[in-house]
VOTI-997150 format. One record per residue (C-alpha): residue number from 1; x, y, z; chain; residue in three letters. Coordinates in steps of 0.2 Angstrom, whole numbers. Each point is the difference from the previous one (the first is absolute). Layout:
# VOTI-997150
torlo num=NUM&px=X&py=Y&pz=Z&chaine=A&residu=ALA .
...
This chain:
# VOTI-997150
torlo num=1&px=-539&py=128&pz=-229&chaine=A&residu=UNK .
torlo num=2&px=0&py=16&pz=11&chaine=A&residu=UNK .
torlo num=3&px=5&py=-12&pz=17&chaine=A&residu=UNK .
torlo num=4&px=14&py=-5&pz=-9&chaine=A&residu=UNK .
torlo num=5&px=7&py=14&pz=-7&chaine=A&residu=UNK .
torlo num=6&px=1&py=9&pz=16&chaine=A&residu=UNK .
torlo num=7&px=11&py=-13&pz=7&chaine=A&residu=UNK .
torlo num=8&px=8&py=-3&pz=-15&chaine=A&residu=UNK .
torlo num=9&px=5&py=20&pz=0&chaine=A&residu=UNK .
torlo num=10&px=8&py=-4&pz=17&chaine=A&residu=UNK .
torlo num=11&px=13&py=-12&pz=-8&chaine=A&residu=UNK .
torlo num=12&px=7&py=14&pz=-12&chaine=A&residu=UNK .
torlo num=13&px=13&py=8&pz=11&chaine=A&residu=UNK .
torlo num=14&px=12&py=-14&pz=7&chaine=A&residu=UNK .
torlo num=15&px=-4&py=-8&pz=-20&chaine=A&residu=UNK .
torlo num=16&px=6&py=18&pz=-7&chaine=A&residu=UNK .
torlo num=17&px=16&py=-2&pz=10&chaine=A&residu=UNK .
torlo num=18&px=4&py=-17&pz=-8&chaine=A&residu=UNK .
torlo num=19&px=-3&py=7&pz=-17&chaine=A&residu=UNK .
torlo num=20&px=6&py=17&pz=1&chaine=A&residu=UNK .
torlo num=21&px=19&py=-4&pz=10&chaine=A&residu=UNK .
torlo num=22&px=12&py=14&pz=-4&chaine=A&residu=UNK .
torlo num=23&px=12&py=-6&pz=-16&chaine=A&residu=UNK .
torlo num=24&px=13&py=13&pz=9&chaine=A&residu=UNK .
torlo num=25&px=14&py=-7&pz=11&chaine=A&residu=UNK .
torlo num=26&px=16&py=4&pz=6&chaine=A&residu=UNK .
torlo num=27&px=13&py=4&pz=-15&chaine=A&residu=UNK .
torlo num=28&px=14&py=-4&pz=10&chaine=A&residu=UNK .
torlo num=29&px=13&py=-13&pz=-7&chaine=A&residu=UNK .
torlo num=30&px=-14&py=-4&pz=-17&chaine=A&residu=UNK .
torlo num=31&px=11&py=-3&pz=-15&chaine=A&residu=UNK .
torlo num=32&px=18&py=-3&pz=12&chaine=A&residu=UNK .
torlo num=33&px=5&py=-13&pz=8&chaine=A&residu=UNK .
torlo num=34&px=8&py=7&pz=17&chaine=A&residu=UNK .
torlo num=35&px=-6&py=13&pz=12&chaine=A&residu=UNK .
torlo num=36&px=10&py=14&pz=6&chaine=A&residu=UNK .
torlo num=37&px=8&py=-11&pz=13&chaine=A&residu=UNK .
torlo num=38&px=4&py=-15&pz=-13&chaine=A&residu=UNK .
torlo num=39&px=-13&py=-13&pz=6&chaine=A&residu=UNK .
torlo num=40&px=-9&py=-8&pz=-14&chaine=A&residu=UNK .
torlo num=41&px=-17&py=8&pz=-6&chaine=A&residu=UNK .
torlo num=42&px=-14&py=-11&pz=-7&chaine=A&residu=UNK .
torlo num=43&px=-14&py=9&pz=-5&chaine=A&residu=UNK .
torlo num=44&px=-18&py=-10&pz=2&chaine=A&residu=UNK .
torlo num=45&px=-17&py=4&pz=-6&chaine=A&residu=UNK .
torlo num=46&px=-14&py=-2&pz=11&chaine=A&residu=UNK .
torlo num=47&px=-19&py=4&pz=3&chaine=A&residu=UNK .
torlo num=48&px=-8&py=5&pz=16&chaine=A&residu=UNK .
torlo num=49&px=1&py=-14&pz=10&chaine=A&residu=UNK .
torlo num=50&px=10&py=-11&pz=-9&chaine=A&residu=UNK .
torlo num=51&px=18&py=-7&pz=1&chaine=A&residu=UNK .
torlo num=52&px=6&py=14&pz=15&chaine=A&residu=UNK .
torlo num=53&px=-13&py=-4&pz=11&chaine=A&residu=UNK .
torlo num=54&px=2&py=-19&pz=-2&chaine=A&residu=UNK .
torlo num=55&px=18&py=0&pz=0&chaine=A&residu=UNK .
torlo num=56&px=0&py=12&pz=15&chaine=A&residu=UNK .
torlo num=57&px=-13&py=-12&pz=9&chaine=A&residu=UNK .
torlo num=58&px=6&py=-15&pz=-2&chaine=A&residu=UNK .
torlo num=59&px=20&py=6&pz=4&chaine=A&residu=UNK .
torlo num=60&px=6&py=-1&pz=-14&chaine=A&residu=UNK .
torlo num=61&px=7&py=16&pz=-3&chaine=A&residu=UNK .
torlo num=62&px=14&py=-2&pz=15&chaine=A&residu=UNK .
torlo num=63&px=17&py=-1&pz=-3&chaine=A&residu=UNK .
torlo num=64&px=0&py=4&pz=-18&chaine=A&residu=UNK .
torlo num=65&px=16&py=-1&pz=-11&chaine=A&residu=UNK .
torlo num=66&px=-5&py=15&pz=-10&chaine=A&residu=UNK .
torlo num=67&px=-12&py=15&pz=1&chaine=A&residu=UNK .
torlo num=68&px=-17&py=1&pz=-9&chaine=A&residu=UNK .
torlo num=69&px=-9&py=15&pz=-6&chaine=A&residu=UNK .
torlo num=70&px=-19&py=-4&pz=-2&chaine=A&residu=UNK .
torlo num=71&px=-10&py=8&pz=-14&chaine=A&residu=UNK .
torlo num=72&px=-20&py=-1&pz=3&chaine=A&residu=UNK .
torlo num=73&px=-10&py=-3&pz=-13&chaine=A&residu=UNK .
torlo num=74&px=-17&py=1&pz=-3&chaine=A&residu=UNK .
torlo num=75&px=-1&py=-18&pz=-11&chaine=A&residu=UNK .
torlo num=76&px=9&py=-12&pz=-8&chaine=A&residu=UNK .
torlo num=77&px=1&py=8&pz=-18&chaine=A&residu=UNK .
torlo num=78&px=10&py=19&pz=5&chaine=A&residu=UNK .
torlo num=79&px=9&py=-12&pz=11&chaine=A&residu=UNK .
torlo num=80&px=8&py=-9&pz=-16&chaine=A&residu=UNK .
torlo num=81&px=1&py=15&pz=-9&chaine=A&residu=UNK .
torlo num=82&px=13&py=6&pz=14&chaine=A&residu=UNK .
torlo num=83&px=7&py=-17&pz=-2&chaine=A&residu=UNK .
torlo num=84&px=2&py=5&pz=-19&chaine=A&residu=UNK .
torlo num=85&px=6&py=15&pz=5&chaine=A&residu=UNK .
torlo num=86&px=15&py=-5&pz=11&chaine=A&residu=UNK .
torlo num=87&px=-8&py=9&pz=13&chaine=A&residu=UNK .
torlo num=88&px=-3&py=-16&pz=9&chaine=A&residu=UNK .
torlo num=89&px=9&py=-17&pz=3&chaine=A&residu=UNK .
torlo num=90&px=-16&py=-10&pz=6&chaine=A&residu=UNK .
torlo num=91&px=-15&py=-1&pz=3&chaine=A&residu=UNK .
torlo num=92&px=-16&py=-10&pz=3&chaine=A&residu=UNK .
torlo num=93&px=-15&py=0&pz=-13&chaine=A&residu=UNK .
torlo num=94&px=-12&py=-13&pz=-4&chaine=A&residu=UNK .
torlo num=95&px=-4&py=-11&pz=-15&chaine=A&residu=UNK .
torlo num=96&px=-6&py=11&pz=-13&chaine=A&residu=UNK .
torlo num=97&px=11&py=17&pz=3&chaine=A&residu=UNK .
torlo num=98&px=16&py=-11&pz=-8&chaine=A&residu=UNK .
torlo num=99&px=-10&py=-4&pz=-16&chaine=A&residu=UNK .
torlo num=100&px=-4&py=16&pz=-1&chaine=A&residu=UNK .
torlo num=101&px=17&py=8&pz=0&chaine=A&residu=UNK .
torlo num=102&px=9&py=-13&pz=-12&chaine=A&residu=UNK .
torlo num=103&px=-12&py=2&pz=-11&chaine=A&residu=UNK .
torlo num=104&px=4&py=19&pz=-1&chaine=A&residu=UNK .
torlo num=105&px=19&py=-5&pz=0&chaine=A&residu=UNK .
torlo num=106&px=4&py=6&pz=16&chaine=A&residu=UNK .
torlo num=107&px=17&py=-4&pz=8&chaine=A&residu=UNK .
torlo num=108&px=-5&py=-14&pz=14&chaine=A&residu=UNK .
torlo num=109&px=5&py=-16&pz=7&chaine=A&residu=UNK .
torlo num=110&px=-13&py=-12&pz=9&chaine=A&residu=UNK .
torlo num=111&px=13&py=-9&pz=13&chaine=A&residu=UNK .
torlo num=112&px=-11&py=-8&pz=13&chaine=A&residu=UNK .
torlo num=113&px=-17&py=-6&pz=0&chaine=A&residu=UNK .
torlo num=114&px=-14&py=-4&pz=15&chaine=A&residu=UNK .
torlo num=115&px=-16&py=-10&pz=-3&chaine=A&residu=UNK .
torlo num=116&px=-15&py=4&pz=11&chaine=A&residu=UNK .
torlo num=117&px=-20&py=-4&pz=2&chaine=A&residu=UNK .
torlo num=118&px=-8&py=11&pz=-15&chaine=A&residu=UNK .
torlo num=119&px=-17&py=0&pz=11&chaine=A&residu=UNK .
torlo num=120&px=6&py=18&pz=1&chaine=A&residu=UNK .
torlo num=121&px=-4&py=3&pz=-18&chaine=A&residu=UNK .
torlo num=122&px=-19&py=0&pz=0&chaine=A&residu=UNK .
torlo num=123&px=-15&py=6&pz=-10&chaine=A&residu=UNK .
torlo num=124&px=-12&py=8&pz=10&chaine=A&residu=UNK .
torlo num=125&px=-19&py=5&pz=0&chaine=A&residu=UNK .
torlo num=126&px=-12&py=7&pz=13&chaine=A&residu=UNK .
torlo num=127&px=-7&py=-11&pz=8&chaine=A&residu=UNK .
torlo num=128&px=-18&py=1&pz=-6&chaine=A&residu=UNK .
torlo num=129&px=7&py=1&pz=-18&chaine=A&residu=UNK .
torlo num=130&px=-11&py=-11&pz=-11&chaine=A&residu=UNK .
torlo num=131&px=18&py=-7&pz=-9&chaine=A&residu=UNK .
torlo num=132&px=2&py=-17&pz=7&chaine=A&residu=UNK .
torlo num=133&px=14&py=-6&pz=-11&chaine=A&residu=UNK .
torlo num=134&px=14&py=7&pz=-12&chaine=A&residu=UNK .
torlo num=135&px=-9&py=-2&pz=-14&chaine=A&residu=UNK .
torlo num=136&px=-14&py=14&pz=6&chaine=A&residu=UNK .
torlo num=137&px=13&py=10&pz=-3&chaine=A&residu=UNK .
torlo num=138&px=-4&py=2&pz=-17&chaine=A&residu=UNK .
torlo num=139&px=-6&py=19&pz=-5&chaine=A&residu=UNK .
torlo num=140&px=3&py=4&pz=19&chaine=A&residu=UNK .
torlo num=141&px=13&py=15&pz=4&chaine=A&residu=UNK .
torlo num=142&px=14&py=-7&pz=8&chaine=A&residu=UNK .
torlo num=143&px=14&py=13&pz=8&chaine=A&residu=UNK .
torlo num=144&px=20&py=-6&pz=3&chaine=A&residu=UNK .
torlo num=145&px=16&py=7&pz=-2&chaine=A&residu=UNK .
torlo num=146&px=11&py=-3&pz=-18&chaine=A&residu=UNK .
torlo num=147&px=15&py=-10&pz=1&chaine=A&residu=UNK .
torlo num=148&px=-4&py=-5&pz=18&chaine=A&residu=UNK .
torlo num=149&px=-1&py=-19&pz=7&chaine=A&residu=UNK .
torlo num=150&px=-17&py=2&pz=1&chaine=A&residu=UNK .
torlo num=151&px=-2&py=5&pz=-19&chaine=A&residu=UNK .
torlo num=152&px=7&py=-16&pz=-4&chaine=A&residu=UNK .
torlo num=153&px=-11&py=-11&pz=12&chaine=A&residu=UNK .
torlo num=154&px=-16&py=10&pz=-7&chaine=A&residu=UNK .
torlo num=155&px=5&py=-5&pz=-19&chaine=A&residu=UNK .
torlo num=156&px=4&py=-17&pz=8&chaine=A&residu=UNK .
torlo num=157&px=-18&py=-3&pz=9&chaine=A&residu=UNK .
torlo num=158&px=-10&py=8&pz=-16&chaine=A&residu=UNK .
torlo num=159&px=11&py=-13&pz=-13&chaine=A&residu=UNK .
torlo num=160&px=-4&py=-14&pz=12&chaine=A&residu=UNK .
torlo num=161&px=-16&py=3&pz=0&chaine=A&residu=UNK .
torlo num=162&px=-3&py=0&pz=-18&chaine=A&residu=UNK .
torlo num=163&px=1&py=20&pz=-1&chaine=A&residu=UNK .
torlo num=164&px=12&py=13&pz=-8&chaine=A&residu=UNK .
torlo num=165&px=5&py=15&pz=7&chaine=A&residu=UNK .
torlo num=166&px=-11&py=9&pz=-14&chaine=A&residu=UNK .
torlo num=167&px=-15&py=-9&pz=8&chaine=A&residu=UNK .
torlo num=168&px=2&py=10&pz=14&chaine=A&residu=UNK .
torlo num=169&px=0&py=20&pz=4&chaine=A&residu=UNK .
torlo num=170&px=19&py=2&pz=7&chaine=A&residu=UNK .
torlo num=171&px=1&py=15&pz=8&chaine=A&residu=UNK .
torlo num=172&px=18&py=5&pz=5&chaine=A&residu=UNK .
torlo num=173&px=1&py=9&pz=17&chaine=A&residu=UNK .
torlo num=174&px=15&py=-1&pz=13&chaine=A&residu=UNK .
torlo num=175&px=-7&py=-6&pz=17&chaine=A&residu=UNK .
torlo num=176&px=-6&py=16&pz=10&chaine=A&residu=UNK .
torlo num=177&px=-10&py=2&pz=-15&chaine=A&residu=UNK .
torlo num=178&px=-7&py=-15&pz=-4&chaine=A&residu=UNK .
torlo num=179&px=-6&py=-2&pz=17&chaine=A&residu=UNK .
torlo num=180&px=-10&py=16&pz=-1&chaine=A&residu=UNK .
torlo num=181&px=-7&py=-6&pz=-16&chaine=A&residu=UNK .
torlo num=182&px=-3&py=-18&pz=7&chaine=A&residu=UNK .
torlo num=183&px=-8&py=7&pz=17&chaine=A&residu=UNK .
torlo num=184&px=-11&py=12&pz=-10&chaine=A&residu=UNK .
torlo num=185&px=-8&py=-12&pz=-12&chaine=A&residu=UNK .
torlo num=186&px=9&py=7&pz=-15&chaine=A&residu=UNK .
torlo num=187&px=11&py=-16&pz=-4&chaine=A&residu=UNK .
torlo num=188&px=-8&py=-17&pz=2&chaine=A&residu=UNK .
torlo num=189&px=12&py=-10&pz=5&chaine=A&residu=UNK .
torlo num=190&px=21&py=6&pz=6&chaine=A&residu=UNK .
torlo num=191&px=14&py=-13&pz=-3&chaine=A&residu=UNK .
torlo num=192&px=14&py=5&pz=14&chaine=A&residu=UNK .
torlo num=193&px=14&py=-7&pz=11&chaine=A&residu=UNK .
torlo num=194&px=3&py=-1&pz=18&chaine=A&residu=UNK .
torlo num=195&px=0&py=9&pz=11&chaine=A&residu=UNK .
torlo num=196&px=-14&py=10&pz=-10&chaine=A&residu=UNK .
torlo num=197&px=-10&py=-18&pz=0&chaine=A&residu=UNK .
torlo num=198&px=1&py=-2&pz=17&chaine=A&residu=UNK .
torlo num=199&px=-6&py=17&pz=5&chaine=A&residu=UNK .
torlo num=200&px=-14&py=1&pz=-11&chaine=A&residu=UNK .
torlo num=201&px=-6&py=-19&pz=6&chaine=A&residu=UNK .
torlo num=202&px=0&py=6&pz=17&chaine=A&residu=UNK .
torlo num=203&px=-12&py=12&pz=-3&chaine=A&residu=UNK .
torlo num=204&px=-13&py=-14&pz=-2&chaine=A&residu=UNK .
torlo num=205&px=-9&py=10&pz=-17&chaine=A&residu=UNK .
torlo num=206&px=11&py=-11&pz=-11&chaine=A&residu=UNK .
torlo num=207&px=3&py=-18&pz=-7&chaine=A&residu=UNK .
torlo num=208&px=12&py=-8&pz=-9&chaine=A&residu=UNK .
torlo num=209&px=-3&py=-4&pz=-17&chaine=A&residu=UNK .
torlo num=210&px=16&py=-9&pz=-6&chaine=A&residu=UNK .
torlo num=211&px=18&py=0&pz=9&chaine=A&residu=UNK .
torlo num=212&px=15&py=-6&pz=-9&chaine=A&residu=UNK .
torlo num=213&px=3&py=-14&pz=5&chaine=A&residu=UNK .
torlo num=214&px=2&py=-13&pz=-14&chaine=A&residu=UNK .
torlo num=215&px=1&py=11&pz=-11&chaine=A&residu=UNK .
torlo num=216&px=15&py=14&pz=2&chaine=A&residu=UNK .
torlo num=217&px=19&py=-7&pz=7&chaine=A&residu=UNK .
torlo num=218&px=0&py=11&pz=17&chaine=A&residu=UNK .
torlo num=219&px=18&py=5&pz=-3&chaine=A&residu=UNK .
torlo num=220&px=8&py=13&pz=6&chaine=A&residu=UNK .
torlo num=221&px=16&py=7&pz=-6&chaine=A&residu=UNK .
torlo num=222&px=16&py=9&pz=7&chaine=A&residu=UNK .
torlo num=223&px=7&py=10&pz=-15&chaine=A&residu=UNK .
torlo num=224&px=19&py=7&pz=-2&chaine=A&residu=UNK .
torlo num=225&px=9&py=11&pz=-12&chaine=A&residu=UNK .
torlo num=226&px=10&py=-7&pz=-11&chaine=A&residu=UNK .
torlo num=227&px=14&py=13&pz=3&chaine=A&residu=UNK .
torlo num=228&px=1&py=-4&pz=18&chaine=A&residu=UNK .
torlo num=229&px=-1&py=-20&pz=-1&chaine=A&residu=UNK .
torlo num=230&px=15&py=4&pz=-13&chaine=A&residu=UNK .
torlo num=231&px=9&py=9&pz=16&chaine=A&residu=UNK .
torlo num=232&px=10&py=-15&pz=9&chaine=A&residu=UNK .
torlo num=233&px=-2&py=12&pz=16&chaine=A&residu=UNK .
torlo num=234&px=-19&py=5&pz=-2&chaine=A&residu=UNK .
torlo num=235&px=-4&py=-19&pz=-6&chaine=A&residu=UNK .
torlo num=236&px=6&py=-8&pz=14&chaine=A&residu=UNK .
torlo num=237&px=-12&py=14&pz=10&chaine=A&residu=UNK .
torlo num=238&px=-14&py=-6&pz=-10&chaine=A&residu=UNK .
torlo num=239&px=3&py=-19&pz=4&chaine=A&residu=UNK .
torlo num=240&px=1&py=5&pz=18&chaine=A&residu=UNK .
torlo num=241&px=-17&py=12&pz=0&chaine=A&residu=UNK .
torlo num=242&px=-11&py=-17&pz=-9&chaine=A&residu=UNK .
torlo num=243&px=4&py=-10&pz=15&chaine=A&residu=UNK .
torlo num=244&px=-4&py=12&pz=14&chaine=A&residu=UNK .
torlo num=245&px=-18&py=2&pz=-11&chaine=A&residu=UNK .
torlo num=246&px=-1&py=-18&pz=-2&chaine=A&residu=UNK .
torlo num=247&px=3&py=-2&pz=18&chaine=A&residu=UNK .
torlo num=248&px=-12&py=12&pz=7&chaine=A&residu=UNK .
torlo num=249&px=-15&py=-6&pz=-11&chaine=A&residu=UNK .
torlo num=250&px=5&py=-15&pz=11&chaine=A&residu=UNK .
torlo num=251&px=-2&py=11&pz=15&chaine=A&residu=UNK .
torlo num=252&px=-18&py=6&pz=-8&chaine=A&residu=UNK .
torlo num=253&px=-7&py=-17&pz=0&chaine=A&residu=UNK .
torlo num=254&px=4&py=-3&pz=19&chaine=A&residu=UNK .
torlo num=255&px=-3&py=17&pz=6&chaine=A&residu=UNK .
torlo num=256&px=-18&py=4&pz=-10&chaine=A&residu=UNK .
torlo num=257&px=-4&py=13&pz=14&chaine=A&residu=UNK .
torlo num=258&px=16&py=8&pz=2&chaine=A&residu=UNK .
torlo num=259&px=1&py=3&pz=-18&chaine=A&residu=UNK .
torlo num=260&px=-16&py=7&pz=1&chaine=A&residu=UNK .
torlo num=261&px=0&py=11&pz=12&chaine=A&residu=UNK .
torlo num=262&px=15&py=8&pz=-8&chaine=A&residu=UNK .
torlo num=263&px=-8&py=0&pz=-16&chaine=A&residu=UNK .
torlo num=264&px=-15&py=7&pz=4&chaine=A&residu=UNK .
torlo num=265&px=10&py=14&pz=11&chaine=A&residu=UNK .
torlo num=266&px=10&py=3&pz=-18&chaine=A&residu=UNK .
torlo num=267&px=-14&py=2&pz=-10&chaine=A&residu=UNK .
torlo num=268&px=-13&py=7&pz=9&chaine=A&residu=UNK .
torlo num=269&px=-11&py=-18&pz=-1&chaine=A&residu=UNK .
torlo num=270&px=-10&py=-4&pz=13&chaine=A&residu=UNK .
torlo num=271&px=5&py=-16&pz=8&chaine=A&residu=UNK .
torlo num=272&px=-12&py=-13&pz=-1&chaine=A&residu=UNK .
torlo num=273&px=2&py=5&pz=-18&chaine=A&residu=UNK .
torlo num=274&px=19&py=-2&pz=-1&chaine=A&residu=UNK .
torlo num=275&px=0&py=-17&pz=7&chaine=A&residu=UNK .
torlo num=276&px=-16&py=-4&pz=-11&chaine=A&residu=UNK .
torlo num=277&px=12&py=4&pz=-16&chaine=A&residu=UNK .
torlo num=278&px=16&py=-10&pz=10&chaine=A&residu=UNK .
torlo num=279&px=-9&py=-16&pz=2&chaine=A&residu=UNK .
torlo num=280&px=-10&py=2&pz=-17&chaine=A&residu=UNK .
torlo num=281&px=17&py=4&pz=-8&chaine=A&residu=UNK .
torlo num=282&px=14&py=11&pz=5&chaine=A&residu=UNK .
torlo num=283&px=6&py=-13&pz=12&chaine=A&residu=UNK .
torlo num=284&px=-1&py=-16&pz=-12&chaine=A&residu=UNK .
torlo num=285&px=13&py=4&pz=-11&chaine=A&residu=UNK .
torlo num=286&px=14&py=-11&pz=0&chaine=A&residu=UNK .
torlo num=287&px=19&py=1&pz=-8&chaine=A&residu=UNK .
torlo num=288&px=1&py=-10&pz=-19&chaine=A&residu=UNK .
torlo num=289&px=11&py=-4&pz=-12&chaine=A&residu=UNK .
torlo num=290&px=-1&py=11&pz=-14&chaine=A&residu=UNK .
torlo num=291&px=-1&py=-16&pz=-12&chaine=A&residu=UNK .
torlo num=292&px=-8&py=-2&pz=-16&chaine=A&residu=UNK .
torlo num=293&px=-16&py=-3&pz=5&chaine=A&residu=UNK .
torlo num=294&px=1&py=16&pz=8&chaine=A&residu=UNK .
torlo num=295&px=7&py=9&pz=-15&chaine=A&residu=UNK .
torlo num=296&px=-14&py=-10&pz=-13&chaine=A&residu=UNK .
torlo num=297&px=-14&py=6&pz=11&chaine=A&residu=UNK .
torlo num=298&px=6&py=20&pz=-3&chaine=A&residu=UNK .
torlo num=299&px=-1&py=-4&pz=-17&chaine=A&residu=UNK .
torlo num=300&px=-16&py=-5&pz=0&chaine=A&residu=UNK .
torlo num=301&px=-4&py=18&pz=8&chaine=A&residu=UNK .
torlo num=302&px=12&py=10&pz=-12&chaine=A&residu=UNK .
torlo num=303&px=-8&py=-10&pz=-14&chaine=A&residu=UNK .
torlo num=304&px=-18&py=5&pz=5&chaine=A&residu=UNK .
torlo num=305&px=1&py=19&pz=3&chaine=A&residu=UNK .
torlo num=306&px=12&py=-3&pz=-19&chaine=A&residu=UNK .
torlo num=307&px=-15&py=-8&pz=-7&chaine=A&residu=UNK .
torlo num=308&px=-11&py=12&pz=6&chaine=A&residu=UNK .
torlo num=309&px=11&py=16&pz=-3&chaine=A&residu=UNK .
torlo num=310&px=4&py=6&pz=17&chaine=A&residu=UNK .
torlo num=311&px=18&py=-1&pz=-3&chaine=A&residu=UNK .
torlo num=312&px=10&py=6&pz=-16&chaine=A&residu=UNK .
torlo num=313&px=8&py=-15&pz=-3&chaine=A&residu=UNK .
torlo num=314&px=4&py=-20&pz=1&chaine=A&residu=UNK .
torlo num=315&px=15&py=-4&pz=9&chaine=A&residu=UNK .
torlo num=316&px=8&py=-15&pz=9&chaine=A&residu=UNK .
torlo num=317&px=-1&py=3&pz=21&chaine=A&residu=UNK .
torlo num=318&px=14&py=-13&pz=2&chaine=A&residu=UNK .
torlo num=319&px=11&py=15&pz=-8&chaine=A&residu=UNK .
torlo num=320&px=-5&py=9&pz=17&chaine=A&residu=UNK .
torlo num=321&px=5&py=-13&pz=13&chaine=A&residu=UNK .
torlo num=322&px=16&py=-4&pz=10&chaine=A&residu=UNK .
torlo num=323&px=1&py=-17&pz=10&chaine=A&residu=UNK .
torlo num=324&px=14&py=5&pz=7&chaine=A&residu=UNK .
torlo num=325&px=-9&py=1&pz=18&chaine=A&residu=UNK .
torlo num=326&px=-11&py=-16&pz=0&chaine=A&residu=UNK .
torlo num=327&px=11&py=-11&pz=9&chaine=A&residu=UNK .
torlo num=328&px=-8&py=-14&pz=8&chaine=A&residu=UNK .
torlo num=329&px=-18&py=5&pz=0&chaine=A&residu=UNK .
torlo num=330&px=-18&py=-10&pz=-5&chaine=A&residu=UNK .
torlo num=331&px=-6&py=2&pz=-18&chaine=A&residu=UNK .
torlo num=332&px=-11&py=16&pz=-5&chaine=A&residu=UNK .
torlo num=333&px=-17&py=-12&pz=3&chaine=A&residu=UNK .
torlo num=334&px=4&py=-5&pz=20&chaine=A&residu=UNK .
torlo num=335&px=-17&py=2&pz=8&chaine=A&residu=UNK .
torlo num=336&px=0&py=18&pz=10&chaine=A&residu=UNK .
torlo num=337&px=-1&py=-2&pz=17&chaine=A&residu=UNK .
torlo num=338&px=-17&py=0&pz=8&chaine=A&residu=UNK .
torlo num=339&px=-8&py=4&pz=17&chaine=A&residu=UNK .
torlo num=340&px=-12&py=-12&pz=-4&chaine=A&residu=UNK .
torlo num=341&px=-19&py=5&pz=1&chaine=A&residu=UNK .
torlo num=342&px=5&py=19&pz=4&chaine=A&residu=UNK .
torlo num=343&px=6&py=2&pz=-14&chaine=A&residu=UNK .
């Protein structure tokens, strides 16, 4: 184990960043709709390396109609909680961080949706680890973080393989932490999401036990507040920020190295790395329809964490979406794009 956890100590700075992005931003034009010139302010939560960066690369923040502040957060949950708060119009989370925040009652509306490869979503082991399967698992100490996609995916891959999260020793750490314990021997096995996949598969000291795939929906989610999609001015705003971020995950697809490069720049990833994570996942991820196979397939979650006690209540996540943005697009199970074996 020492070898690895040498390297594996080496991965903890650029990791830090992406866990530890300042929640601070900007306070200029939160909770108004003009600035002091009159232009049209819409506020947009981000994390390091998210919708900025790729609306900036990709061009899709020339000629806008209107001003946005951006709000960096650290993760998809303080993200929602700004949403809740008014603080923010939109942001970007990921599957899990909507359940999560309807189940607490928050104030938010799920208005678009993407669908992308869940290969992301991975369970691994060292790579001289004697678990072979998910069902080794059992009595083994496995490290994620609560209420994130890759919670989900472990409860997932443990109930598919006959086992129920009390079968196993869940030890809840937010990334830089579990990879310390990961590296170190001190968790068996660490269920995570891209890029923090990618990175700890480069390494080489590590395997994949599980991914997603098959098993979690690989959605994405932008998320609105309810007071500004009830703003004529601020809604049509919203409509118009979905489709530059649907177009620019277009761009991602056919730019893979671009995108990389930038992303790795933003967030302190080396590059092989970042393009590992665009090609494994960042850059499958496709625009959907927010349908009701889409909706039925966030119950299922909200009903699981329910079930097990993670959130305070049952609830209805159809009460938390708006279709108003779905146009024309392919249904919530559209295959994600691929770049074939690279990925």
């Amino acid at each position: 184990m020492k070898s690895f956890r040498l390297s594996a100590a080496a991965l903890l700075v650029p990791l830090a960043l992406l866990a530890s992005a300042c929640s601070g931003a900007s306070a200029a034009g939160q909770g108004s709709n003009t600035d002091g010139e009159g232009s049209l302010v819409l506020n947009v939560g981000d994390q390091k390396g998210g919708a900025e960066a790729l609306l900036r690369a990709a061009g899709e923040l020339d000629d806008l109609p209107y001003r946005i502040t951006w709000s960096t957060f650290s993760s998809g949950p303080p993200l929602l909680e700004a949403v809740n708060a008014k603080a923010v119009d939109i942001g970007s989370v990921g599957n899990t961080p909507p359940v999560f925040a309807a189940g607490a009652d928050s104030k938010i509306t799920v208005v678009a949706a993407t669908h992308g490869d869940s290969a992301g979503e991975a369970i691994l082991v060292p790579t001289g680890s004697p678990v072979r399967s998910v069902r080794d698992l059992k009595g083994k100490k496995v490290a994620v973080a609560q209420g994130s996609s890759a919670h989900f995916q472990l409860i997932a891959s443990l109930g598919d393989a006959g086992l129920k999260p009390g079968d196993v020793r869940v030890t809840l750490l937010q990334p830089a932490d579990a990879l310390a314990a990961f590296s170190s021997g001190k968790v068996d096995a660490w269920a995570v999401w891209d890029p923090y996949t990618s990175q700890v598969l480069l390494s080489g000291k590590s395997r994949v036990l599980a991914d997603g795939r098959g098993l979690v929906n690989g959605l994405g989610f932008q998320v609105a507040s309810p007071s500004a999609l009830a703003d004529p001015a601020k809604a049509k705003a919203i409509g118009d920020f979905v489709e530059r971020y649907r177009r620019a995950q277009g761009w991602v697809f056919d730019h893979p190295e671009d995108w990389a490069r930038v992303w790795a720049k933003e967030t302190g990833l080396p590059y092989e790395v970042a393009l590992a994570a665009v090609k494994r996942s960042n850059g499958t991820r496709i625009p959907v329809a927010l349908d009701d196979a889409a909706v039925a397939s966030e119950q299922k979650i909200a009903d699981t964490f329910a079930a097990l006690g993670l959130i305070p209540r049952r609830f209805r996540f159809a009460d938390f979406v708006d279709t108003r943005f779905n146009k024309d697009l392919p249904p919530s199970t559209t295959p994600a794009r691929s770049y074939g074996k690279a990925s």
